[in-house]
C-alpha positions as CSV (number, residue, x, y, z in Angstrom):
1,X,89.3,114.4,88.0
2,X,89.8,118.1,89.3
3,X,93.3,120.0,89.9
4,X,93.7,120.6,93.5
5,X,93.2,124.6,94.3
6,X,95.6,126.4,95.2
7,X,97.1,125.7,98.5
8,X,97.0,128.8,101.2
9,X,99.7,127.2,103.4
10,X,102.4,126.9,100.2
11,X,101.2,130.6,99.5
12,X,101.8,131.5,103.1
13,X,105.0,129.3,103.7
14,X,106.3,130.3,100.1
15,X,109.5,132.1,101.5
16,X,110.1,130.1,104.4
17,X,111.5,126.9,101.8
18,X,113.4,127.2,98.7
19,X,114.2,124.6,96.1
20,X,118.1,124.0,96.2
21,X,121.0,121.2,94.9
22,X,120.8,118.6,97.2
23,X,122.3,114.8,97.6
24,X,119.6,113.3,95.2
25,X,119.8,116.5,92.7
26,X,117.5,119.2,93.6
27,X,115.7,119.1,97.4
28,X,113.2,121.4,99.6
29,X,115.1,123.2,101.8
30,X,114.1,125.4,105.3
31,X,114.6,129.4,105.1
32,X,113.4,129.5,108.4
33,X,112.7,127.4,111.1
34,X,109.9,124.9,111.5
35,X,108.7,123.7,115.2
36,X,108.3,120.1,115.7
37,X,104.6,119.2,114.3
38,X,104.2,122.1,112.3
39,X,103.2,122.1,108.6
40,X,105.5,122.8,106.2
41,X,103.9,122.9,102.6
42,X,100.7,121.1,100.9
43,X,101.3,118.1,98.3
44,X,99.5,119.3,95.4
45,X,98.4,118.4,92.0
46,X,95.8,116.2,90.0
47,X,93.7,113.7,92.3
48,X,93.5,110.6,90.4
49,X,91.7,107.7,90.8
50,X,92.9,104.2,91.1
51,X,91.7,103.5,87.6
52,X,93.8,106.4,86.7
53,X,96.7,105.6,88.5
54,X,97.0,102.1,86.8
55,X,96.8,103.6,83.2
56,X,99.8,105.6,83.9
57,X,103.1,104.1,82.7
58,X,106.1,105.9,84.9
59,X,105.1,108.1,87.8
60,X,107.8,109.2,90.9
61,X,105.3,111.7,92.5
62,X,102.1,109.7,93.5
63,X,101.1,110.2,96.8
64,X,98.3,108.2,98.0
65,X,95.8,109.9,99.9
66,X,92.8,107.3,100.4
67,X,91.1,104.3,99.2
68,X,89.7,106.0,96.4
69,X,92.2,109.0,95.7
70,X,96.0,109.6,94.4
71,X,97.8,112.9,94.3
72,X,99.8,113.5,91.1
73,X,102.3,115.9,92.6
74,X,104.3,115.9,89.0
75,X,104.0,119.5,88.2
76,X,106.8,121.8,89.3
77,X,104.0,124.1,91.1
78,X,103.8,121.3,93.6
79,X,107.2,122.3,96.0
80,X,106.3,119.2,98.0
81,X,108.0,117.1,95.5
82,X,111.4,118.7,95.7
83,X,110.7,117.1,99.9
84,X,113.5,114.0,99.4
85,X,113.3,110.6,100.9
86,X,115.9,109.7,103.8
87,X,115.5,106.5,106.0
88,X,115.7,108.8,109.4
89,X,113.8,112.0,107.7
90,X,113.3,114.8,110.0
91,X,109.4,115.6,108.4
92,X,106.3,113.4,107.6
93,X,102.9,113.1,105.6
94,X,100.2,113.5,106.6
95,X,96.5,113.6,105.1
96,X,94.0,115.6,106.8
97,X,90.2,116.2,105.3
98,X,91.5,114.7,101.3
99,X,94.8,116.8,101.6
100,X,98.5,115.7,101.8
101,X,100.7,117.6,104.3
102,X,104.5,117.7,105.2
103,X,104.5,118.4,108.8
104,X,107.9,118.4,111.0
105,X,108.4,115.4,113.2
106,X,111.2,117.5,114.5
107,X,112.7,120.9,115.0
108,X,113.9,121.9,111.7
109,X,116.4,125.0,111.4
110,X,117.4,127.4,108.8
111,X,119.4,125.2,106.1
112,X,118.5,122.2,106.8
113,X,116.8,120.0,103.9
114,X,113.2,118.5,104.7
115,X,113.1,115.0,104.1
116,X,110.9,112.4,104.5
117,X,110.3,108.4,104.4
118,X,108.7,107.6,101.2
119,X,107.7,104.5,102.1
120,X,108.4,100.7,101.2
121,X,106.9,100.3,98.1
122,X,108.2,103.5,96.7
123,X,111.7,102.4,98.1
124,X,111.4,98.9,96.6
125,X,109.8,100.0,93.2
126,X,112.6,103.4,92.6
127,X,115.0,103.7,95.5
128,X,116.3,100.3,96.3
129,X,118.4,98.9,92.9
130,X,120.7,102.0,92.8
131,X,121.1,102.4,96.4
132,X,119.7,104.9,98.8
133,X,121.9,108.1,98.7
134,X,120.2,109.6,101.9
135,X,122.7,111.3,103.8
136,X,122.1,108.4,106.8
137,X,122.6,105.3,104.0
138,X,125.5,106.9,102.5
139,X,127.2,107.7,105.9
140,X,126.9,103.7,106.7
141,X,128.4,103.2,103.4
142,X,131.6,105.4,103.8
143,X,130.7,107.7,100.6
């Protein structure tokens, strides 16, 4: 299957996030700030098919965009993936027209790292057995 093209709202958004040390190692940070429903940066990469998808082994960064279609948002050019999950996340997918989005559910401001809720079977399948180490689960656990 085709590589994505290039996305104009990462190229246009490019210095408004930056990729920085974070709870879960690296995370997708704001520069500036972000108004509630406004998108962030594009999940890119490889669209797979199902077929494809089942052949693969280990993947963290599949993001499912239809029926038919998975992003493989592996490749370091994709700054979506550096987005972390958190449990009460403070951003959101969303696929419009075939494409993956991370749009704001809230006001973000400068600093703050974009999160977002990966979902149950990502959390049961990667997340779960070592605990979550959002900064919401870890403030419940005292760490």
């Amino acid at each position: 299957m085709k590589t994505d093209t290039p996305s104009p709202l990462n190229e246009k958004n490019r210095h408004r996030v930056r990729v920085g040390r974070s709870y879960a190692g690296l995370g997708l940070f704001a520069v500036d700030a972000f108004k509630k429903g406004e998108h962030i940066v594009e999940y890119t990469g490889k669209r797979l098919t199902g077929k494809e998808v089942d052949a693969l082994t280990e993947n963290r960064y599949l993001l499912e965009i239809n029926d038919r279609y998975t992003i493989d948002g592996s490749p370091r050019t994709n700054i979506a993936r550096y987005a972390n999950h958190a449990c009460k996340p403070n951003a959101e997918t969303e696929t419009i027209g075939g494409r993956a989005y991370i749009i704001a559910k809230k006001v973000i401001r400068p600093g703050d790292e974009i999160t977002w809720n990966y979902g149950k079977e990502y959390f049961n399948d990667f997340i779960k057995e070592g605990g979550c180490k959002c900064t919401t689960c870890q403030s419940k656990s005292g760490t």
